[in-house]
DRENDO-1510 file (C-alpha; in Angstrom, 1 decimal, always signed):
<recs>
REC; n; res; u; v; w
REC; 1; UNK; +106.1; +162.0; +145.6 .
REC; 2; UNK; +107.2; +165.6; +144.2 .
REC; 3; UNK; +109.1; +164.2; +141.4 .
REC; 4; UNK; +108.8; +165.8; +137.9 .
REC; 5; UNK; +107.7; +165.0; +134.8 .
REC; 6; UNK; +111.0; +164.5; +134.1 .
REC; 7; UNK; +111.2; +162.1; +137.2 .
REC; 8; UNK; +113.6; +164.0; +139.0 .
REC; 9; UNK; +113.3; +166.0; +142.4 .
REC; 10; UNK; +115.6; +168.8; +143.6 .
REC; 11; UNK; +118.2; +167.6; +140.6 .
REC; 12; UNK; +117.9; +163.4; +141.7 .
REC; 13; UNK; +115.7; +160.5; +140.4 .
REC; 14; UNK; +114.2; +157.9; +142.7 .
REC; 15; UNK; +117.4; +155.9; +142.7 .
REC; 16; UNK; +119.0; +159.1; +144.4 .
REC; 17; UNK; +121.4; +159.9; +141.6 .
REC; 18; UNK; +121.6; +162.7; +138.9 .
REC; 19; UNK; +121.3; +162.7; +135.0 .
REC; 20; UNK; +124.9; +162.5; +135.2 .
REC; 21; UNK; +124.8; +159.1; +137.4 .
REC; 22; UNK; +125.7; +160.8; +140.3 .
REC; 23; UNK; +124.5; +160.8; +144.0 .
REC; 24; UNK; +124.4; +163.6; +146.6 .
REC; 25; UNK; +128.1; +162.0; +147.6 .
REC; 26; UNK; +129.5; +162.1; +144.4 .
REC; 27; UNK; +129.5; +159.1; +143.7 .
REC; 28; UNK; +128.2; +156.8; +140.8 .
REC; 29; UNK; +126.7; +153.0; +140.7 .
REC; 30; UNK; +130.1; +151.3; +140.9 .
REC; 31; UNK; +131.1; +153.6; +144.3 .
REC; 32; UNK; +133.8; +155.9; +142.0 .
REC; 33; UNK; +133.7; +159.5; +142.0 .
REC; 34; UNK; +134.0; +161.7; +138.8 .
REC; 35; UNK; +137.8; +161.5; +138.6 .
REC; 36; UNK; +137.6; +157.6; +139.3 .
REC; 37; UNK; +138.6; +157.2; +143.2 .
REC; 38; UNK; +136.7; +154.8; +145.3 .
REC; 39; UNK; +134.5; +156.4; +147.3 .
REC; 40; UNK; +134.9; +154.0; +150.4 .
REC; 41; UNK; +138.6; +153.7; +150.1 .
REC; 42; UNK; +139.5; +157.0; +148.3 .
REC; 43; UNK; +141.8; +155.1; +146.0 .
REC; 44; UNK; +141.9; +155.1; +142.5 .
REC; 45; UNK; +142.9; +151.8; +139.8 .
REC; 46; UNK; +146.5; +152.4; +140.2 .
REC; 47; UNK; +145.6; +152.1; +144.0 .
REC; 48; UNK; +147.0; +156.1; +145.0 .
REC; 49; UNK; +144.5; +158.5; +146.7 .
REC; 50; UNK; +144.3; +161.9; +145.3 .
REC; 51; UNK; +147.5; +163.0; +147.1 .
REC; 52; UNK; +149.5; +160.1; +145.4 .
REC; 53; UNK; +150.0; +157.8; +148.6 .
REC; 54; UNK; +148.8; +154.2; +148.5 .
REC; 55; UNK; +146.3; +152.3; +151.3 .
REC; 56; UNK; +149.7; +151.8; +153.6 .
REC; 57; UNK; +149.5; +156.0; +153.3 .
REC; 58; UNK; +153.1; +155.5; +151.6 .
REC; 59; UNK; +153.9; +157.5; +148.6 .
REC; 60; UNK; +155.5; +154.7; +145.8 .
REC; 61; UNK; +157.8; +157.8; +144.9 .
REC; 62; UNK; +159.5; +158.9; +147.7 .
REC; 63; UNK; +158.8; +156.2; +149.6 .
REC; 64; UNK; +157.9; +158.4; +152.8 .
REC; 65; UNK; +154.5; +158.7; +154.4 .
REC; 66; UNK; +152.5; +162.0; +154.8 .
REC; 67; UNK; +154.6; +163.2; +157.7 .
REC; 68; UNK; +158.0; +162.3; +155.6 .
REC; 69; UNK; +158.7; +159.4; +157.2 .
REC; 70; UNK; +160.5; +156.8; +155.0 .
REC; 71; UNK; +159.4; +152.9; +156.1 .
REC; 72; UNK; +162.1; +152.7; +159.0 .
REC; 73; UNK; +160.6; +156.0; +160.5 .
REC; 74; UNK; +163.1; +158.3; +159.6 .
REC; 75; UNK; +162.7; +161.8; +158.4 .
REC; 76; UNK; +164.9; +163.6; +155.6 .
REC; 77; UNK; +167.2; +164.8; +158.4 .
REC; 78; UNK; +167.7; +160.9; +159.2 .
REC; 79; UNK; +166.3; +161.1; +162.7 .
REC; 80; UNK; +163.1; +159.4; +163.9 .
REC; 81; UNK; +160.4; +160.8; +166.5 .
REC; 82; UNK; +162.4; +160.3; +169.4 .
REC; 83; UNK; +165.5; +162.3; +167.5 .
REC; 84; UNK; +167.5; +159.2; +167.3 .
REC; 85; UNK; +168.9; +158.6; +163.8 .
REC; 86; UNK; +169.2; +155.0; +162.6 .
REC; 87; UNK; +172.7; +154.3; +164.2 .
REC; 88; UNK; +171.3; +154.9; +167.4 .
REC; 89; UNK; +172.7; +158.6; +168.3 .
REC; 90; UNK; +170.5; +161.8; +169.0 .
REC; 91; UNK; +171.3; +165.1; +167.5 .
REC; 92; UNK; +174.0; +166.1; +170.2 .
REC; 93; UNK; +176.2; +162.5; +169.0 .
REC; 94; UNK; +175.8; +160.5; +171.5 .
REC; 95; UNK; +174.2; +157.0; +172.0 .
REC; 96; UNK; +171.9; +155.4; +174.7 .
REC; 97; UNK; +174.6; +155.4; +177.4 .
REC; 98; UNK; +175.6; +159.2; +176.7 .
REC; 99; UNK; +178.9; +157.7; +175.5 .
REC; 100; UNK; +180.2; +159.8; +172.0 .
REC; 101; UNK; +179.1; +157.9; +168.4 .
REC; 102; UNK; +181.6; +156.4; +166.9 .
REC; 103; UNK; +182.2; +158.0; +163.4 .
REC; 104; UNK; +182.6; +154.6; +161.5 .
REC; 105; UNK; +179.5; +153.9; +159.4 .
REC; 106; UNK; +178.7; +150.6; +158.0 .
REC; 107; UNK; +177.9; +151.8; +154.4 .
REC; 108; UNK; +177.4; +148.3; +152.9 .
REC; 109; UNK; +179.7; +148.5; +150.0 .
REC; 110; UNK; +180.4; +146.1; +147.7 .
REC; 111; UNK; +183.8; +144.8; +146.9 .
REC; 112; UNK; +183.8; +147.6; +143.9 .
REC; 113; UNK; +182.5; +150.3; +145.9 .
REC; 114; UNK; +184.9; +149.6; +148.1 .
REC; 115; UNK; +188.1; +149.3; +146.1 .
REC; 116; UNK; +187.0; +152.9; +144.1 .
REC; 117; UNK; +186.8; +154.3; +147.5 .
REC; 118; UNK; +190.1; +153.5; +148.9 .
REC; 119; UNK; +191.4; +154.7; +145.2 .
REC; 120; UNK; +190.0; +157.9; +146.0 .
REC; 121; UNK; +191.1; +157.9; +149.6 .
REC; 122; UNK; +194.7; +157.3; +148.7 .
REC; 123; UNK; +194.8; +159.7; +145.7 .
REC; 124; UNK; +193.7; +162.2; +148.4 .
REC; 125; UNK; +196.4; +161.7; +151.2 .
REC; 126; UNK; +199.2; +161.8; +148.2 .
REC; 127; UNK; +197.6; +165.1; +147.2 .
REC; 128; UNK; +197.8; +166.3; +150.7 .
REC; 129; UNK; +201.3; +165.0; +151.2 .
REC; 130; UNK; +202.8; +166.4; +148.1 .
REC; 131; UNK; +200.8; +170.0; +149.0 .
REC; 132; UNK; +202.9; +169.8; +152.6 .
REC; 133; UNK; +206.1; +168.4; +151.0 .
REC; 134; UNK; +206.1; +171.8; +148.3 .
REC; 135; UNK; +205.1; +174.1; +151.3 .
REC; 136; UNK; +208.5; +172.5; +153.2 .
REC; 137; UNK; +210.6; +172.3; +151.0 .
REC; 138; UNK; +213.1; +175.5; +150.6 .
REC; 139; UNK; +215.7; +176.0; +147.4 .
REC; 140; UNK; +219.3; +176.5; +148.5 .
REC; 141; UNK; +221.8; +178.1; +145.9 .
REC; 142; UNK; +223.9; +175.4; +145.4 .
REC; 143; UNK; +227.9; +176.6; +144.9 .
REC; 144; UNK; +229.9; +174.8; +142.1 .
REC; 145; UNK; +228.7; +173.1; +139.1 .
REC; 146; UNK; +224.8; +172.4; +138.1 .
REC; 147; UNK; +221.9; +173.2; +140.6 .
REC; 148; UNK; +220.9; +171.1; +143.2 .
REC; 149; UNK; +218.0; +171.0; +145.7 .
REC; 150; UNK; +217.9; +170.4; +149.7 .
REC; 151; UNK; +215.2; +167.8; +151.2 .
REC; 152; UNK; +214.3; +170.3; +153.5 .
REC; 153; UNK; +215.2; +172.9; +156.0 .
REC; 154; UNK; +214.7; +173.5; +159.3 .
REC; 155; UNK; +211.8; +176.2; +160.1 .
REC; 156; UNK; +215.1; +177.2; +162.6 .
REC; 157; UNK; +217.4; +178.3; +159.7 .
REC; 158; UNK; +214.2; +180.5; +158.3 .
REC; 159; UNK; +214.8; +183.2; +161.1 .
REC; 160; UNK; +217.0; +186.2; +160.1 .
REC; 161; UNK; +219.9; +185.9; +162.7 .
REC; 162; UNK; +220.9; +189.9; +163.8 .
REC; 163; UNK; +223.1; +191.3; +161.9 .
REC; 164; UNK; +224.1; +189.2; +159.4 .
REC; 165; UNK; +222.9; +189.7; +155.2 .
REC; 166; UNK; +220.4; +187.4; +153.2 .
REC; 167; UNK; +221.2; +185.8; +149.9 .
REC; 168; UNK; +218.9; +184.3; +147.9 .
REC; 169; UNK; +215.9; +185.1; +149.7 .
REC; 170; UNK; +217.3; +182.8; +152.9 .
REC; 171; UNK; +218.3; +184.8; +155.6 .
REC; 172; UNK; +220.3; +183.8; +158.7 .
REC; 173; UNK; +221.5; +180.3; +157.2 .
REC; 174; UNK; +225.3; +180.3; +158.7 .
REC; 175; UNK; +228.4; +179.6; +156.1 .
REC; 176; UNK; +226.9; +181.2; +153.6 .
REC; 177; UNK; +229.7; +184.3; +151.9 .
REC; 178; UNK; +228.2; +188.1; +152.1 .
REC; 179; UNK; +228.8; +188.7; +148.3 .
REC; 180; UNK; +227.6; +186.8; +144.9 .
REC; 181; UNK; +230.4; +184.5; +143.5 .
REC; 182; UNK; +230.6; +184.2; +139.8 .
REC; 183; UNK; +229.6; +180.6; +138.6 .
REC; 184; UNK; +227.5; +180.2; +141.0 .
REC; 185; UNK; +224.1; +178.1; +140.4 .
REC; 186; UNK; +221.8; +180.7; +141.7 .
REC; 187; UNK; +218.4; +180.6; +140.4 .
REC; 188; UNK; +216.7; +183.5; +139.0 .
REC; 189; UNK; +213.0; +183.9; +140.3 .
REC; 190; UNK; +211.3; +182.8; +137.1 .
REC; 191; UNK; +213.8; +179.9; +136.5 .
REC; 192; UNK; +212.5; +179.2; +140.2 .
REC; 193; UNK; +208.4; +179.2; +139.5 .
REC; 194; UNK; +208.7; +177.7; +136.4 .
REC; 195; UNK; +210.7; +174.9; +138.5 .
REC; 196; UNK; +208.3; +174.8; +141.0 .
REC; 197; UNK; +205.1; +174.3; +138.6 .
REC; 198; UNK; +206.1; +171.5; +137.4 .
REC; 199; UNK; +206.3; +169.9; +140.9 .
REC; 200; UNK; +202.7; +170.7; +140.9 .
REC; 201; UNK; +200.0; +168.3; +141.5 .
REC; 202; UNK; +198.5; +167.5; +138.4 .
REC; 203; UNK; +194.9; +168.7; +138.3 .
REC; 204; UNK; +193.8; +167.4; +134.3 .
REC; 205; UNK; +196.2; +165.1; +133.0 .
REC; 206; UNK; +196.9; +165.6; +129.2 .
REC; 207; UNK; +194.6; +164.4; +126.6 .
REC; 208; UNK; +191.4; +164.0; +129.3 .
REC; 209; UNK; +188.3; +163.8; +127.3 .
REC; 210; UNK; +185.4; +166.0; +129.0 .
REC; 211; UNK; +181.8; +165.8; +127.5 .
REC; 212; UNK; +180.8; +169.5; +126.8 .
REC; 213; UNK; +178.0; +171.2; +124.6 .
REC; 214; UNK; +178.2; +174.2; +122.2 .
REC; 215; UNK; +177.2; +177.3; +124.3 .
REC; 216; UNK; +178.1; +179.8; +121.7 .
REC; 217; UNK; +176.4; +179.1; +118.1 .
REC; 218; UNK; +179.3; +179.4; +115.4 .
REC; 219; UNK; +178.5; +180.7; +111.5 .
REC; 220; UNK; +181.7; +180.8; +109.5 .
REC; 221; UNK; +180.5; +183.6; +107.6 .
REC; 222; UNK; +181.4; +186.0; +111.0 .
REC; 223; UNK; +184.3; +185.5; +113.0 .
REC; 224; UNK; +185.0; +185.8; +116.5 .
REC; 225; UNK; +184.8; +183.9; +119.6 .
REC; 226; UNK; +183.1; +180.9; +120.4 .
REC; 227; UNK; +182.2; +179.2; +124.0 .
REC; 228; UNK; +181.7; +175.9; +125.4 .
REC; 229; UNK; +180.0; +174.4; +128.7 .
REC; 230; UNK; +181.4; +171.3; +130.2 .
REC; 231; UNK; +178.7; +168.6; +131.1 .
REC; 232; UNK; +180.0; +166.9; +133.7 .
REC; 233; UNK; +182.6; +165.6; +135.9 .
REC; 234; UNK; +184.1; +168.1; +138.7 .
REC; 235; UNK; +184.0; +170.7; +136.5 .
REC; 236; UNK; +180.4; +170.1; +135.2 .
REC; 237; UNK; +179.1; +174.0; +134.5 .
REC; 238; UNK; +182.5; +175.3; +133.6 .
REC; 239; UNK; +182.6; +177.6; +130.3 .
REC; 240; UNK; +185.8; +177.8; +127.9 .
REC; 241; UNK; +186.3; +180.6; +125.8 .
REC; 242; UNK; +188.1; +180.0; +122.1 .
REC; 243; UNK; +188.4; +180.5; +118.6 .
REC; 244; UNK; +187.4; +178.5; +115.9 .
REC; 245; UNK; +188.8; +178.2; +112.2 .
REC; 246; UNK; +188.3; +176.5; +109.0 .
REC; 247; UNK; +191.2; +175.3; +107.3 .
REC; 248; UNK; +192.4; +175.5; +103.8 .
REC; 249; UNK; +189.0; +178.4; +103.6 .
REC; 250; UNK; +191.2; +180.4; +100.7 .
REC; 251; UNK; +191.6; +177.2; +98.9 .
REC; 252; UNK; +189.0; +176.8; +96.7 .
REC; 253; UNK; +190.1; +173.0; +95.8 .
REC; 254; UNK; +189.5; +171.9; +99.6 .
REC; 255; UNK; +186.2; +171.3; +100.9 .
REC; 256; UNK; +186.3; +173.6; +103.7 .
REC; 257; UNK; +183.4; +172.5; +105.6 .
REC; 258; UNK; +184.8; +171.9; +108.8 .
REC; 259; UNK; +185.7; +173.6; +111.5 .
REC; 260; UNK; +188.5; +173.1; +114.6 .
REC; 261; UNK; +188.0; +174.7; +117.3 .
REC; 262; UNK; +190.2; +175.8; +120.0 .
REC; 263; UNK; +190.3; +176.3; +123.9 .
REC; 264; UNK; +192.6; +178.6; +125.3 .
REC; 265; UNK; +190.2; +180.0; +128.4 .
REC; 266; UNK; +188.4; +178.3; +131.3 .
REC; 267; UNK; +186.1; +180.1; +133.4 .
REC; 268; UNK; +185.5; +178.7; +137.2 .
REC; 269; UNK; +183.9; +180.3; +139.5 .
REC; 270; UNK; +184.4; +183.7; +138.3 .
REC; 271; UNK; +188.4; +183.2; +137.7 .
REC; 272; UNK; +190.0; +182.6; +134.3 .
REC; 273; UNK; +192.8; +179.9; +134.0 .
REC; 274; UNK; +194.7; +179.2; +130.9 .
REC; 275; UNK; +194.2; +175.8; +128.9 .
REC; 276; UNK; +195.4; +174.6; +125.7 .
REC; 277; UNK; +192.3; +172.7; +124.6 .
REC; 278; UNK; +190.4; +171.6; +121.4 .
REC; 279; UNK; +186.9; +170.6; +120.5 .
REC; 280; UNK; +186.3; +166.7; +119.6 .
REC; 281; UNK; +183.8; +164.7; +117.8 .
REC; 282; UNK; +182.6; +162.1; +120.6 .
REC; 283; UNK; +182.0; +159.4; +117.6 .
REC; 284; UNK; +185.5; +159.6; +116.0 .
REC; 285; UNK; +187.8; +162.0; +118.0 .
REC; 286; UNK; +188.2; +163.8; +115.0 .
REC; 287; UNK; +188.9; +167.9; +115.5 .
REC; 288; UNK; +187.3; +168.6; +112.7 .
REC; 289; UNK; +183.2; +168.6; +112.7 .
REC; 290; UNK; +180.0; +170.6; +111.7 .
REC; 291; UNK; +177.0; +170.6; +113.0 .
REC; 292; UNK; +175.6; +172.1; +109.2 .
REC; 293; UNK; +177.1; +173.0; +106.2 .
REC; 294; UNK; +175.1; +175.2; +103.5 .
REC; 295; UNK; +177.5; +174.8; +100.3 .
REC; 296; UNK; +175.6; +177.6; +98.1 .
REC; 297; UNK; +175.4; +175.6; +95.2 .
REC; 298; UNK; +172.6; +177.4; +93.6 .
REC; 299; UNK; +174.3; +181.1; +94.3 .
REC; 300; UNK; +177.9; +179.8; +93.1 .
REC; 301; UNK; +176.4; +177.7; +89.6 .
REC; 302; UNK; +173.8; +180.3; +89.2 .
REC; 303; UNK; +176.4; +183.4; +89.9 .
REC; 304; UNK; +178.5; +181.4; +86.6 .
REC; 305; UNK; +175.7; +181.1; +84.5 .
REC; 306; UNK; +175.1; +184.1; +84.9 .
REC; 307; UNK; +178.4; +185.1; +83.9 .
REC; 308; UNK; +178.5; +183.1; +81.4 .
REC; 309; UNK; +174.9; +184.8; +79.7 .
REC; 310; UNK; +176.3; +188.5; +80.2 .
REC; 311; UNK; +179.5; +187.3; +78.3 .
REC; 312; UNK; +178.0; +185.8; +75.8 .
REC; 313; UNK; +175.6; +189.4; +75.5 .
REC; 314; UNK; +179.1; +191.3; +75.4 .
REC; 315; UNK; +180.7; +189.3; +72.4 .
REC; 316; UNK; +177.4; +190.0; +70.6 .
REC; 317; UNK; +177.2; +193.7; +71.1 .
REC; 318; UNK; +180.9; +194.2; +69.7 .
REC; 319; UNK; +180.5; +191.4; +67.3 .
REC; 320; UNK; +177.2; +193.4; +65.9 .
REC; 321; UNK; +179.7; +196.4; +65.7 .
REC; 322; UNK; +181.8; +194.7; +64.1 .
REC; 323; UNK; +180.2; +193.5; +60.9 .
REC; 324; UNK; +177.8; +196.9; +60.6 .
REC; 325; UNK; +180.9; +198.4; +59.9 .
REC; 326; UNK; +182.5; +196.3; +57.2 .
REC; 327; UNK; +181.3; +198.1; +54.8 .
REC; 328; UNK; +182.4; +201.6; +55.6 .
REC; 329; UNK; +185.5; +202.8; +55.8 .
REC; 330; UNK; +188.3; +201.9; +58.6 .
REC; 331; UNK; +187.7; +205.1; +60.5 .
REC; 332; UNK; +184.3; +204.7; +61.1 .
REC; 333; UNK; +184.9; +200.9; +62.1 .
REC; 334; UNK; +187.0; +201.9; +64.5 .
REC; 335; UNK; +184.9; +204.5; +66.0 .
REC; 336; UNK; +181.8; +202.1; +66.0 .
REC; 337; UNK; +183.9; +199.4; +67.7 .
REC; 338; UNK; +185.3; +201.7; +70.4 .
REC; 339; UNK; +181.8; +202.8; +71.1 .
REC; 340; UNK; +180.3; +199.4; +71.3 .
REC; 341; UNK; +183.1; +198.3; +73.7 .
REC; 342; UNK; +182.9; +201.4; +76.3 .
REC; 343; UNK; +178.9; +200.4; +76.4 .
REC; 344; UNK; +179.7; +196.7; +76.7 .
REC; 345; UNK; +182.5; +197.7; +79.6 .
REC; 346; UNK; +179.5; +197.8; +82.5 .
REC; 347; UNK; +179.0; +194.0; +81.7 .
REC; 348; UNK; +182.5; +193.0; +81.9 .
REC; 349; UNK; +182.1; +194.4; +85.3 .
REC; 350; UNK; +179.1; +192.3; +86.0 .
REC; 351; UNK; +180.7; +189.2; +84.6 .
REC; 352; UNK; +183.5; +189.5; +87.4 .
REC; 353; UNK; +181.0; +190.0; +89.7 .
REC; 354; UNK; +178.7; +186.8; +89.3 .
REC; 355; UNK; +181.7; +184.6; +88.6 .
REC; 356; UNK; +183.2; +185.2; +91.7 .
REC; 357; UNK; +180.5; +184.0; +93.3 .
REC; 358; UNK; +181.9; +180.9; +93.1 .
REC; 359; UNK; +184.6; +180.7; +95.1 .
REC; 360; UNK; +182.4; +181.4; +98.0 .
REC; 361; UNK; +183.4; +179.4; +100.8 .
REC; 362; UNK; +180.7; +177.0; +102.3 .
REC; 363; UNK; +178.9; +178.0; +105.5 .
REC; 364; UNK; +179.5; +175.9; +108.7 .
REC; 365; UNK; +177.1; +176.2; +111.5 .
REC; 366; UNK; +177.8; +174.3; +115.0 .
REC; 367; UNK; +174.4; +175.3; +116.4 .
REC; 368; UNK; +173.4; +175.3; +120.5 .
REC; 369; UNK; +173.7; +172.5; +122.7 .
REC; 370; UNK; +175.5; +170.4; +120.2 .
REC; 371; UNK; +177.0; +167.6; +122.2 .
REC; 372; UNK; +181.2; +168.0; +121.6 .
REC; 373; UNK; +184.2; +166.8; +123.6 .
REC; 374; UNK; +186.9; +168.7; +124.8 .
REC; 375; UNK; +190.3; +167.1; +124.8 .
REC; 376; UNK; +193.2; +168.5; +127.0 .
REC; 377; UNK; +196.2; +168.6; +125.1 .
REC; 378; UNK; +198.3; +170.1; +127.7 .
REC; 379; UNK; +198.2; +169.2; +131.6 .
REC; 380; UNK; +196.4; +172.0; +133.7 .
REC; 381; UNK; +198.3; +172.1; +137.5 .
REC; 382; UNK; +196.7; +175.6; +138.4 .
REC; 383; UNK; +195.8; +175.1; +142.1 .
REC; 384; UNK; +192.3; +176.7; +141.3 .
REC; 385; UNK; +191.0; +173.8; +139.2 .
REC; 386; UNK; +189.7; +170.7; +141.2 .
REC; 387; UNK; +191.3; +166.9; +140.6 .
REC; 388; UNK; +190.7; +164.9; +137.8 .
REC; 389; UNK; +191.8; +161.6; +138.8 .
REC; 390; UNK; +191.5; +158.3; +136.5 .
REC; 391; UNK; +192.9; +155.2; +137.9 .
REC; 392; UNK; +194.3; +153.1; +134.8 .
</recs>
């Protein structure tokens, strides 16, 4: 039969399959291959061929077949074989009787869904109407007592008219006198954009609570800056640039280990905008938190020990000169005891040295990516920072 003696042939046994219980296919007694697929069906106990798509050829997680189709027949572009998305229009927008699609989708929303969406519809038109409203209104130097402001002015009134002067910055508005007249309640320039930024749209309200992380690790032992990256919201990504301190650190009665950081820089997209902000603890919206404090207990106790031994040493060494000279006379006391205290002098030194060891301050650490909040405390109405809208 041309079998060996160890009852194979050409690597099989009579049965057809290898020492390994495998046949020229591949495949074992029970019909599986080596990596556990059905040889027949090609799936494996979890029912997913080797390319992760199940016997309807769907995959379970993206829930598109092996052309990308999802189980309507759409593609990822949301049109089907016959370029016709699913509200019946082809890619040029219109329908099956060449009319234009209409532009209303049903999106299914729930009541919720809904009623968030219309929020955020409406906060969007009063933005846009109180954007319009600042770019028509125009200040008008009001004659008399106090300032007041115009609703509006014609674009008309705007043009210079020919020959006649400007005041104010308005130019060809009739009735108004060539010269300044004392009293008046003319506005100076800053007066007028620190008037008008507070007619702002308010971008982050005061005290709006962002999540953030620690992107700059903090040791107390070093000063300088610090920096922070906000997690989410519409400014998810953004970094903030501050300080930190710890207060009380020359108080040695105080526990000083905490820290308070502080926000005074926010980088978007490559342009810096000044905040007033602080770090929070998410738990207890406390600004005062740690991450790790090291108090040195062993180099401050040690350090006074330590003292304490070399002043000990130093009253024995002048104490020893002391009583070896009793019994001479006083001059040679005297110059045996200023001796002994010029040699004893370095250890003084030393004793100052290791007892101030303890008043080192402990050491704080707020290491990387530790989760923080940042809290607002002033409102932020630059027009370069998107809205932060919460409806109470």
């Amino acid at each position: 039969m041309g079998f060996s003696k160890d009852g194979l042939k050409d690597g099989y046994n009579q049965n057809g399959f290898t020492n390994r219980g495998f046949d020229r296919l591949g495949c074992n007694r029970h019909g599986k291959d080596a990596l556990g697929y059905d040889c027949i069906t090609g799936l494996n106990a979890l029912g997913l061929d080797k390319d992760g798509f199940n016997a309807n050829g769907i995959n379970p997680k993206t829930g598109r077949d092996r052309l990308g189709r999802d189980s309507e027949g759409f593609y990822e572009d949301g049109f089907n074989d016959s370029n016709i998305d699913r509200y019946g229009c082809d890619r040029e927008g219109m329908d099956e009787n060449g009319e234009p699609c209409s532009n209303e989708v049903n999106f299914n929303l729930n009541l919720g869904e809904e009623a968030l969406l219309n929020n955020y519809v409406r906060y969007q038109v009063a933005m846009a109407q109180a954007i319009e409203a600042e770019n028509n209104l125009v200040a008008v130097p009001s004659f008399g007592k106090g300032i007041k402001r115009v609703e509006s002015i014609p674009d008309a009134t705007q043009q210079q008219t020919q020959g006649q002067p400007s005041i104010g910055g308005l130019e060809g508005i009739s009735g108004l006198p060539t010269t300044p007249i004392a009293g008046s309640g003319s506005v100076s320039s800053t007066e007028a954009n620190e008037s008008s930024s507070t007619d702002l749209p308010v971008r982050i309200p005061s005290l709006t609570t962002m999540k953030a992380r620690i992107a700059c690790e903090i040791n107390t032992d070093y000063k300088g800056d610090t920096c922070a990256e906000i997690m989410d919201g519409p400014l998810a990504g953004a970094m903030l640039r501050g300080t930190y301190d710890v207060p009380y650190i020359d108080r040695v009665d105080m526990p000083r280990d905490k820290i308070q950081i502080s926000f005074d820089r926010l980088i978007w997209r490559r342009q810096q905008i000044d905040i007033q902000a602080v770090a929070i603890n998410m738990d207890t919206f406390s600004e005062f938190m740690s991450s790790d404090v090291n108090y040195h207990r062993a180099y401050r106790w040690g350090g006074l020990a330590m003292a304490t031994a070399i002043d000990l040493t130093q009253g024995y060494i002048i104490g020893s000169a002391a009583s070896g000279s009793a019994s001479s006379d006083a001059e040679s006391a005297g110059t045996a005891m200023a001796i002994q205290m010029a040699a004893s002098e370095p250890l003084k030194e030393m004793s100052d040295l290791y007892r101030g060891r303890m008043d080192r301050p402990p050491t704080v650490t707020m290491f990387i990516d530790e989760q923080i909040g940042i809290m607002f405390n002033e409102q932020v109405v630059d027009e370069r920072v998107p809205f932060v809208f919460s409806d109470r």
